[in-house]
N, C-alpha and C positions, 0 to 999 in steps of 0.2 A: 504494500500500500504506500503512495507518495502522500504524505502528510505537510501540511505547512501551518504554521498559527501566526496569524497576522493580531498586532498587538497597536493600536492606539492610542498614544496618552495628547490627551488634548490637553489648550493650554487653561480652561476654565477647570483641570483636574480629575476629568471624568478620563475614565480607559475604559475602551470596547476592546472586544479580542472575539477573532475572528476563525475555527478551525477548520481546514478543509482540506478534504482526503479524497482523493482519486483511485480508484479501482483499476489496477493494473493489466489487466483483463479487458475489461471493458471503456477504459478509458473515457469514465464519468463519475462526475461526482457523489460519494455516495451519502446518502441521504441519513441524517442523526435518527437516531433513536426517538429523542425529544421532541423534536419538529412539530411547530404546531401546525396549524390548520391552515394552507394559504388563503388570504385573505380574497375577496372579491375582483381587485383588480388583476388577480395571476391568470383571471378564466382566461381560456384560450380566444375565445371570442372580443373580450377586452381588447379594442382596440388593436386589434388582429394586425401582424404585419403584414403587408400584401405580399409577397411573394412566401409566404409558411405554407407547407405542403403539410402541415398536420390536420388531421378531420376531427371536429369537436366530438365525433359523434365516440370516438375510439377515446381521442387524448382531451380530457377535462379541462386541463389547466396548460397556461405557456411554460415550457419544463426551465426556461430561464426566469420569470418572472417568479415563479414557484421557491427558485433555490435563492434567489436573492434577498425572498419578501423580508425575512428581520434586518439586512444589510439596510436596507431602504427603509424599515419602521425606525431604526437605531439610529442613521444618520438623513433623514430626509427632512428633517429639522435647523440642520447645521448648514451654514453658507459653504461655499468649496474652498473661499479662500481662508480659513480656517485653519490656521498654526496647530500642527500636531509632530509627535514624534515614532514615526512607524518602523517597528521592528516585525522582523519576517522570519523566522524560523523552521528549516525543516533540519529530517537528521542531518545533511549534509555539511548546514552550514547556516549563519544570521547574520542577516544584511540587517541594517541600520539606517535609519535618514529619518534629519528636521526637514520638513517639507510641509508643502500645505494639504490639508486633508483631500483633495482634488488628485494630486499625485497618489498619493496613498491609496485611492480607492479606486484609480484605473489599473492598478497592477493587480487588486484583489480581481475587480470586476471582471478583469481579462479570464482571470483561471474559468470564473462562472459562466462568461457567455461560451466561451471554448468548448465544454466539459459539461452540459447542463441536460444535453440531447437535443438540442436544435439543429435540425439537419441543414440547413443552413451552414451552419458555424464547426460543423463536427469536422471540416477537414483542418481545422485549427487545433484540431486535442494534441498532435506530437507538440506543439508549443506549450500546452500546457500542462501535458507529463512533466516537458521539461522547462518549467516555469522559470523567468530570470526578473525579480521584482526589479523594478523601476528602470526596466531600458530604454535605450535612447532611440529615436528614431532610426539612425545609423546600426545599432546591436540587432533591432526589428527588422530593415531590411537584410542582413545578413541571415538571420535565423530563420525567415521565410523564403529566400532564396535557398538555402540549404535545405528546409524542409523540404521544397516543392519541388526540386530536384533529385532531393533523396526516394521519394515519393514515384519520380518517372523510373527511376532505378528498380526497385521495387515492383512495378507495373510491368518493365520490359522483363524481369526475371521469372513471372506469371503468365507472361505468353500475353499481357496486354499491350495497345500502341501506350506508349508512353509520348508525351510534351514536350519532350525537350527544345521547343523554340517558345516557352512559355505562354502560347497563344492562350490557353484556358484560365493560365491564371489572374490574367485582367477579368475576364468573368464571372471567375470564383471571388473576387474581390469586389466588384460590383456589388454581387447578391449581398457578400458580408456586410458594405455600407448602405445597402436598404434596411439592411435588419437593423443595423446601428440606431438612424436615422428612425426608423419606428418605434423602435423600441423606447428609442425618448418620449415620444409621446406618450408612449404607455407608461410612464412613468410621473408625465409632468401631472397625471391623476390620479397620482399617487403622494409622492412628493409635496413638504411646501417648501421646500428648499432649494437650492440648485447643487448641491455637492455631488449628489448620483447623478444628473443628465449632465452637469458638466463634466463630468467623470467619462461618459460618454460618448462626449463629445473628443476628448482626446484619443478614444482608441479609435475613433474615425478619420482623426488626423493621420494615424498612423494607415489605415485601410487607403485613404485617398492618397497616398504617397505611393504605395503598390501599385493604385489603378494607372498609373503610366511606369509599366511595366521598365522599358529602356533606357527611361531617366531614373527611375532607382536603383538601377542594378550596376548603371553607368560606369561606379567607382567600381565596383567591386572588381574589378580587372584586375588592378593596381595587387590585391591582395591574392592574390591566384598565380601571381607572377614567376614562382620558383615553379608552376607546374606546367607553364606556358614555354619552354625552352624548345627547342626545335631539336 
C-alpha cells in the first residue's frame, strides 16, 4: 500500500491532517473505514461534467467529488491565500514547505483526482503511485513525458500500436482540463471559499501546458543528450 499523511498547520493554529492510501493493485484510493456519508453535492448528477462517461443509473455519486467531500467541508471555509505549513509524509521520505494553503492543497488534490476512479483522469494514476508533492511545472512536464512514453512502451510490448509521436496525448489532456474546468463548478456549490477551486485551478495550469504538446516537451532535448550520441 503507498500511504502519504498530508499535515496542515495553519497560521490561526488549527492542523488538519490528511491520510491517503493507494491500493497497489488497483491503483485507487482506498476508501476509510470511517467515511461518512457523501454529502449531496458528490451525486453524480450534480452538476455533471460533460464529457463523464459514468451512468447515474450504475455509479450514484462522482467517485472524485465522493473522496474529497471532508477535504472541501475542512477547508472550503478558508481563503487559498492562506499561510500554512504542509508536511507530506510517506515511508519513503517528508517533504516540508511554508507555502500558502492553495499550494498545499493542489498537491493533495492531485493524488485525489488521479486515483478517485474517474475514467477521465485514470490514465494519470502512474503519477500518483508515484506522487512528488509540490512540483514544478518543469518536474510535471518531465514526469508526464516519461509516463506517456513509458506507457507507449508498455502498449508496443502487448502487441498494441503505441504513440510515440505523442499525437493522443494532447487529447488525453484536453478531456483532463474539461474535467478540471467542471469540476470547479461542482465545487463553487459546495464551497464558500476559494482554497479548493483555486487549488484547481492550478493543476489546470499544469494540464494547459501539456495541451501544446511540442512547446513542453521542447526542452527536454537538452536533458536526453548523453542518449542522443550518434
Amino acid at each position: 500500500m503507498q500511504n502519504w499523511k498530508y499535515t496542515f498547520k495553519l497560521d490561526d493554529g488549527r492542523t488538519k491532517e490528511f491520510h491517503v492510501s493507494i491500493d497497489p493493485a488497483t491503483l485507487l484510493v482506498v476508501q476509510e473505514d470511517d467515511a461518512p456519508d457523501p454529502p449531496p453535492w458528490t451525486l453524480l448528477e450534480y452538476r455533471k461534467c460533460r464529457n463523464c462517461p459514468l451512468d447515474s443509473r450504475y455509479t450514484s455519486h462522482c467517485p472524485i467529488a465522493a473522496n474529497i467531500s471532508r477535504l472541501v467541508a475542512d477547508f472550503g471555509e478558508i481563503m487559498s491565500c492562506a499561510s500554512a505549513y504542509v508536511s507530506v509524509a510517506s515511508s519513503a521520505r517528508t517533504v516540508t514547505k511554508a507555502a500558502s494553503l492553495n499550494e498545499g492543497l493542489y498537491s493533495l488534490l492531485g493524488i485525489y483526482m488521479s486515483s478517485s476512479g474517474c475514467p477521465v483522469m485514470d490514465k494519470l494514476k502512474p503519477m500518483a503511485m508515484y506522487h512528488l508533492p509540490f512540483s514544478t511545472v518543469e518536474e510535471t512536464v518531465y514526469r508526464v513525458f516519461t509516463m506517456y512514453m513509458g506507457a507507449q512502451y508498455f502498449r508496443m510490448k502487448e502487441g498494441l500500436c503505441p504513440d510515440w509521436e505523442l499525437q493522443k496525448l494532447v487529447s488525453m489532456y484536453d478531456d483532463i482540463r474539461s474535467v478540471n474546468r467542471d469540476f470547479a463548478e461542482r465545487i463553487r456549490g459546495a464551497a464558500e471559499k476559494d482554497s479548493v477551486i483555486n487549488s484547481l485551478v492550478n493543476l489546470d495550469v499544469f494540464a494547459m501546458v501539456m495541451a501544446d504538446v511540442s512547446l513542453s516537451v521542447r526542452d527536454l532535448a537538452r536533458v536526453f543528450a548523453p542518449y542522443l550520441d550518434k
